[in-house]
C-alpha positions in Angstrom: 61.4 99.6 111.8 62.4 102.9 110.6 60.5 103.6 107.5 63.1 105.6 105.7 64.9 103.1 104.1 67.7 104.5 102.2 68.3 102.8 98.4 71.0 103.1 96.2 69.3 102.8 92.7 72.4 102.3 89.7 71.6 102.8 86.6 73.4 103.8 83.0 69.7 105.1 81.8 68.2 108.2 83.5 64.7 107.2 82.7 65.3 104.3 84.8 66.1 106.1 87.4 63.3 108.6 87.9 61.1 105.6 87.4 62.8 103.9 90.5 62.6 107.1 92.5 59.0 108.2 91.4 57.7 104.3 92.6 60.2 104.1 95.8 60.0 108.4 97.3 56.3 108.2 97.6 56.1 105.0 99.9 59.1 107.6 102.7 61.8 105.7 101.1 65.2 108.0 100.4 66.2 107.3 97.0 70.2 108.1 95.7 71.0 107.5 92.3 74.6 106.3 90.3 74.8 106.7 86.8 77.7 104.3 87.0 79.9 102.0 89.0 82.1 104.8 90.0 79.1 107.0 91.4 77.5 104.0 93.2 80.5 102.9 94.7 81.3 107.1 96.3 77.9 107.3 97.3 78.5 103.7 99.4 81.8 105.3 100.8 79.5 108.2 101.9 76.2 107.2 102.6 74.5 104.6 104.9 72.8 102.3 102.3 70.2 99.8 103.3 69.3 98.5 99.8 71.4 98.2 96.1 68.7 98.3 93.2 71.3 97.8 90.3 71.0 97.0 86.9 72.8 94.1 84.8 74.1 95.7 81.5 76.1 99.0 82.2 79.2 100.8 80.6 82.7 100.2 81.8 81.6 97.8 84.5 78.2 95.7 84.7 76.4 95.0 87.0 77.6 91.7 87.9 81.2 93.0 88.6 79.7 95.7 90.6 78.0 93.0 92.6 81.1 90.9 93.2 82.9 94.2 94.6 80.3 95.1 96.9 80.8 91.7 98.6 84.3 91.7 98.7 84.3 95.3 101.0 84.0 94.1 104.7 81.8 96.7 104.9 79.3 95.9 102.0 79.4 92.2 102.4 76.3 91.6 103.7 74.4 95.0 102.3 71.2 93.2 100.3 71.5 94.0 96.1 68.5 93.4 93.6 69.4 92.7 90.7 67.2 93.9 87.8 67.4 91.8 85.4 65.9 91.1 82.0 63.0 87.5 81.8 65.7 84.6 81.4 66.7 82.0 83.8 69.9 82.0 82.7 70.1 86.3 83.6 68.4 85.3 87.0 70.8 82.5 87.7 73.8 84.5 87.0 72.5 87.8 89.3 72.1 85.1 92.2 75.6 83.7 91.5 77.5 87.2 91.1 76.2 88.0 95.1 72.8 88.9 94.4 70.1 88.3 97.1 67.3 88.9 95.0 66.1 89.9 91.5 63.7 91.2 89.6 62.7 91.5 85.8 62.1 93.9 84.0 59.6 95.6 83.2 58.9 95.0 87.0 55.6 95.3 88.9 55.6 98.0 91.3 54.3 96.0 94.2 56.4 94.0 93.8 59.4 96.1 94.1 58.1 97.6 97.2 57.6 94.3 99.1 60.8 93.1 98.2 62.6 96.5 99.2 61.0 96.7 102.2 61.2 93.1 103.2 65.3 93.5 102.2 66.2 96.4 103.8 64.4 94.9 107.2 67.0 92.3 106.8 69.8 94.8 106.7 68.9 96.7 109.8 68.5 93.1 111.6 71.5 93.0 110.7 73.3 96.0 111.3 71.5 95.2 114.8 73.2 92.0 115.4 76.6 94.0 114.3 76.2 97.0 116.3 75.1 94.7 119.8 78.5 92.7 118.8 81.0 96.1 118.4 78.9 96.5 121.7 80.2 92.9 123.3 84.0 93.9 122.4 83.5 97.0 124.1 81.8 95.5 127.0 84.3 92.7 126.7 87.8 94.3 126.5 86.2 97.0 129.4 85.9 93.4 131.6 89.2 92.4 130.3 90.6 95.8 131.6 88.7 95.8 135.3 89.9 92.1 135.7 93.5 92.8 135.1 93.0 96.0 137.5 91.6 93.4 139.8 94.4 90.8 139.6 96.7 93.6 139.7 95.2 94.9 143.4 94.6 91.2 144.4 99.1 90.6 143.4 99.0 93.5 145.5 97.3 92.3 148.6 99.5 89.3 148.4 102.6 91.4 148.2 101.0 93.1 151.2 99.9 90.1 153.5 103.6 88.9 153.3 104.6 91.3 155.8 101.3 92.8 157.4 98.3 90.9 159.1 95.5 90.8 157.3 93.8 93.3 158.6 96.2 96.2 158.1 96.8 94.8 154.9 93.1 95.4 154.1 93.5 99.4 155.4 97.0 99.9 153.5 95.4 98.7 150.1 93.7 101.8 150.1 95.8 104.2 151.8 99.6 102.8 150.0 101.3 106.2 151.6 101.4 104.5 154.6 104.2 102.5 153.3 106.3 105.1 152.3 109.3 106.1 154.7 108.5 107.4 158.0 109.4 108.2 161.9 107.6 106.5 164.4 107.1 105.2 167.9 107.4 101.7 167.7 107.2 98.3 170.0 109.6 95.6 168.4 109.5 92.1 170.0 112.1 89.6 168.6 112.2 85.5 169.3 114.1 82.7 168.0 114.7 79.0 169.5 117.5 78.3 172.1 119.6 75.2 170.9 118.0 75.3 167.0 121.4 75.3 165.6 122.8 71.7 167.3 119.3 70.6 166.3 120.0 71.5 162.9 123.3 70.0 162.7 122.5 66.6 163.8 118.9 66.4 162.5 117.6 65.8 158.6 116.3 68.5 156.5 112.7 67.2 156.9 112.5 67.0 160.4 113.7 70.3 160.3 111.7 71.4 158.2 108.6 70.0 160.0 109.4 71.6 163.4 109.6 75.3 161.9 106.8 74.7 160.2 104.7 73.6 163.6 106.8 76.8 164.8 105.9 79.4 162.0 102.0 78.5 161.9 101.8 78.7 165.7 103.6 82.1 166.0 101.7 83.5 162.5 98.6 82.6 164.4 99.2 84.8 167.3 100.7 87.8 165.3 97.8 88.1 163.2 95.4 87.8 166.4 96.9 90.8 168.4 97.4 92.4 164.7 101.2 93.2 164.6 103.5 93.3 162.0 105.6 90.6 160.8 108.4 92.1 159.4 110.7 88.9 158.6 110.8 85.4 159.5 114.7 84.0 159.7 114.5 80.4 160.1 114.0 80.1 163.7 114.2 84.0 164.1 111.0 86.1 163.7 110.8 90.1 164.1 107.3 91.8 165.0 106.6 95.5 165.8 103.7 97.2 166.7 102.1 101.1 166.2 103.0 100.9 162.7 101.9 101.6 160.2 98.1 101.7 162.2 98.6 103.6 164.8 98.2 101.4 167.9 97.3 103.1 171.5 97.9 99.8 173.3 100.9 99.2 171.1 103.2 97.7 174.4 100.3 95.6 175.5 99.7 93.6 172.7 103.7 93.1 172.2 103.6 92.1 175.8 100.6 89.9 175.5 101.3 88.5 172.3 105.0 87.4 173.4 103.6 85.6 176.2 100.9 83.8 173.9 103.7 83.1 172.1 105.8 81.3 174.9 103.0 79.2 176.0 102.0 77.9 172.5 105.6 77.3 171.7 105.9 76.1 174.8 103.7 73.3 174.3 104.9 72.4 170.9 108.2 72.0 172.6 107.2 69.7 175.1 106.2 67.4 171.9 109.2 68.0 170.7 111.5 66.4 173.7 109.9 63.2 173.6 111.6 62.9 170.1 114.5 63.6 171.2 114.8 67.7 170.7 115.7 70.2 173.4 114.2 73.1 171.9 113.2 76.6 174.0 112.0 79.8 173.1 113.5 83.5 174.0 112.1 86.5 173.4 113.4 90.4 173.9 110.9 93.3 174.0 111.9 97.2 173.5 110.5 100.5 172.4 111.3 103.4 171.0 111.9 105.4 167.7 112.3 103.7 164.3 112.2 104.7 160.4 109.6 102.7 158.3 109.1 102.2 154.9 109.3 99.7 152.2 112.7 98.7 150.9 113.6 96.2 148.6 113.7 96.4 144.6 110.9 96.0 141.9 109.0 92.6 142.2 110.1 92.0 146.2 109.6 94.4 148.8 109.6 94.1 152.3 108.2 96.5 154.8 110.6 97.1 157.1 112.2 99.1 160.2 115.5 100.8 160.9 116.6 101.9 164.0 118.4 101.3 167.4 115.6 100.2 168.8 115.2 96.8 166.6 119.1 96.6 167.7 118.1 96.4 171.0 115.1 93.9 170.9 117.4 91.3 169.1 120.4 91.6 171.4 117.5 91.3 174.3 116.3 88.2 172.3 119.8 86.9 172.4 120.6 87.2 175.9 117.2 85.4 177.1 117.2 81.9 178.7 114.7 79.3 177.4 111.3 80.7 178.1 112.5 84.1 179.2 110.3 87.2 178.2 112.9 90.4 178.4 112.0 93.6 178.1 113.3 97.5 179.1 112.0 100.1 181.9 109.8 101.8 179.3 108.2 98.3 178.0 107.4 97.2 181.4 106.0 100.8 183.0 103.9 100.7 180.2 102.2 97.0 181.6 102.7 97.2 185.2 99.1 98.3 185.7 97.9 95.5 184.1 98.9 93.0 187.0 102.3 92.4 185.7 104.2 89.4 187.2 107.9 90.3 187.0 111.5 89.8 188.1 114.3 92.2 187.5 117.1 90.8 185.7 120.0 93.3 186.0 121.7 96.0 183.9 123.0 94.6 180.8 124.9 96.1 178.3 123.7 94.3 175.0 126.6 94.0 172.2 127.0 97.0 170.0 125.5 99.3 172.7 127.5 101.8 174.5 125.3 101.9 177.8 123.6 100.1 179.9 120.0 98.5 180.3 117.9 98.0 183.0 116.2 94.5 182.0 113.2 92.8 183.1 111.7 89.3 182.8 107.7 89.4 182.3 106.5 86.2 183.3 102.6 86.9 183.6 100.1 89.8 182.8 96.5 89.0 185.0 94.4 92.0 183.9 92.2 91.6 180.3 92.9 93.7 177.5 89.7 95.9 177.4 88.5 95.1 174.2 88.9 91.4 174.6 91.8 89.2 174.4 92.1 87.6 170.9 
C-alpha cells in the first residue's frame, strides 16, 4: 500500500493540530487540517481523504454532527473517522454510535495513533479498490450490453436476409449491404408452380393442404439453396428464383437449368405419393434470361429483395404455359446448355400474354454432362 496516506485532522484548537501533524508528517503521511466543520467538509469536496481524525467538542457543530454528515454523503459513507475523544465510556459509546469506526482518548499515545491510522486508511484503499473494480464491472458490463445488442441487431439482420437469399449469399451480403441497393443486371429467372393446385384446394381441407406445400416448399428450399440461387418469393404453390444476382454467377444458366430439373424429379416423386391419396398434382416450370433491376423494396420492418423487369414477365408466362413436368425455356437459356449434353425438344413459337412478339420455346428434359465443380 501507498504510504502516503492522506488525513484530514479537524480541530477547533491549533495546538492540536500541529501536534497531529508533527506525530503523523514524519511517519510520509500527508496531513490537511480544518479548524471547523465548514473547512473539513471543503477540504473533503476537494481532496481525496483516506482518514478523518476529528475531535468531539467544537464551535457551531461538534463533532458528532460532523460525523453523521460525513456518512450521509454517498461519497463519504464509508471514509474511516476517529474520533478523539475524552476517557469516558459514555464519550466512546456515543463516537461509535454517531458513525465513528474508531476512537481514541485523549491525551493519546502516539503509537497508537499511528497503528490505528495506518491500519484504517488500509481499509479505505481496500475499499476504494473493491469500488473502483465495480465502476470497472458497469463499464465492462454496459460495453457487453452494447456489443450484444450490436450482435442481435446483425443476427435480426441475417434473418431478414436468409428470407430471400441462401445462406451462403446471405453470409457475403452481411458484410457488403450495397449489394442490395438497386441495380441493372444479367439475370437467369426460373418460375414453377403445381398444375391442378387450385381444384385441389377447393375440394381438399386446409390441413391437407397445408401438409402438401409444406412437403413441396422443404423439397424445393432444399434444392435452391444447394445450387445457391435466390428465392425471391414463395406464392403458395408459386415460387420465383433467379440467379447472377446479387453474387455474380458465371454458370448462372446452368444452375437455373440444373436446379429446375432437380426440382422436377424431387417433386416428381413427392407427387407420385401424392396420387395414391387421391391428388393429381404436377409440376411446370419456365426458364428465361435477360436484363432485370434489383434491389430491396418493401417498407421499414419487411423487405424483400426483389426483381423488376420483362424478363421475370416472361419466365412466369413460360411457367404458365408448361404441361405437367414440362421444363420451358428460350433460345438464349438453352444455347447457353446445349454443350452440356442437353436432351431437348422444341416446342414452337409462343407468344406469352402481355408480350408483343414471339418466342422460340424449348422443353429441357435432361442435361448428361457434370457441372465442373461438382453437382450439389
Amino acid at each position: 500500500m501507498d504510504d502516503d496516506i492522506r488525513v484530514l485532522a479537524v480541530d477547533d484548537e491549533p495546538a492540536n493540530l500541529r501536534l497531529l501533524d508533527a506525530v503523523l508528517s514524519p511517519h510520509g503521511h500527508r496531513v490537511f487540517t480544518a479548524h471547523s466543520a465548514a473547512d473539513a467538509f471543503g477540504l473533503l469536496d476537494r481532496e481525496n481523504i483516506d482518514l478523518v481524525l476529528l475531535d468531539i467538542v467544537m464551535p457551531e457543530m461538534d463533532g458528532h454532527a460532523v460525523c453523521q454528515q460525513i456518512r450521509a454523503n454517498p461519497a463519504t459513507e464509508f471514509l474511516p473517522v476517529v474520533m478523539i475523544t475524552a476517557s469516558g465510556r459514555e464519550q466512546r459509546l456515543a463516537a461509535l454510535r454517531s458513525g465513528a469506526d474508531d476512537f481514541i482518548t485523549k491525551p493519546f499515545d502516539q503509537s497508537e495513533l499511528l497503528a490505528r491510522v495506518t491500519s484504517l486508511a488500509r481499509i479505505k484503499r481496500y475499499h476504494d479498490t473493491i469500488r473502483r473494480q465495480a465502476d470497472e464491472l458497469a463499464q465492462w458490463n454496459a460495453e457487453l450490453e452494447s456489443r450484444v445488442a450490436a450482435q442481435v441487431a446483425e443476427l435480426e439482420r441475417a434473418h431478414r436476409l436468409r428470407h430471400f437469399l441462401s445462406p451462403q449469399l446471405a453470409n457475403v451480403v452481411l458484410d457488403e449491404e450495397q449489394l442490395l441497393q438497386s441495380h441493372r443486371r444479367d439475370i437467369v429467372v426460373v418460375f414453377a408452380d403445381l398444375r391442378n393446385f387450385t381444384r385441389f384446394a377447393e375440394a381438399s381441407e386446409p390441413e391437407e393442404v397445408m401438409a402438401v406445400l409444406g412437403e413441396y416448399h422443404r423439397a424445393i428450399g432444399a434444392l435452391v439453396h444447394s445450387y445457391e440461387g435466390t428465392l425471391e418469393r414463395f406464392t403458395g404453390d408459386g415460387i420465383m428464383v433467379f440467379f447472377n444476382d446479387p453474387i455474380p454467377q458465371d454458370d448462372a444458366t446452368e444452375r437455373a437449368v440444373r436446379m429446375s430439373l432437380a426440382i422436377r424429379d424431387a417433386v416428381g416423386e413427392l407427387a407420385a405419393r401424392w396420387r395414391r391419396s387421391g391428388h393429381d398434382l404436377a409440376l411446370g416450370i419456365g426458364i428465361a434470361q435477360g436484363f432485370a433491376t434489383l434491389g430491396r423494396i418493401g417498407f421499414e420492418g419487411r423487405f424483400d429483395y426483389s426483381a423488376i423487369g420483362s424478363v421475370t414477365n416472361l419466365s412466369a408466362r413460360l411457367c404458365s404455359d408448361a404441361a405437367g413436368w414440362q421444363v420451358l425455356v428460350t433460345d438464349r437459356v438453352l444455347a447457353a446448355v446445349e454443350h452440356l449434353g442437353c436432351e431437348s425438344e422444341f416446342v414452337g413459337d409462343l407468344q406469352p400474354k402481355g408480350f408483343s412478339r414471339s418466342v422460340r420455346v424449348h422443353n429441357i428434359s435432361e442435361l448428361h454432362t457434370e457441372i465442373q465443380r461438382g453437382t450439389p
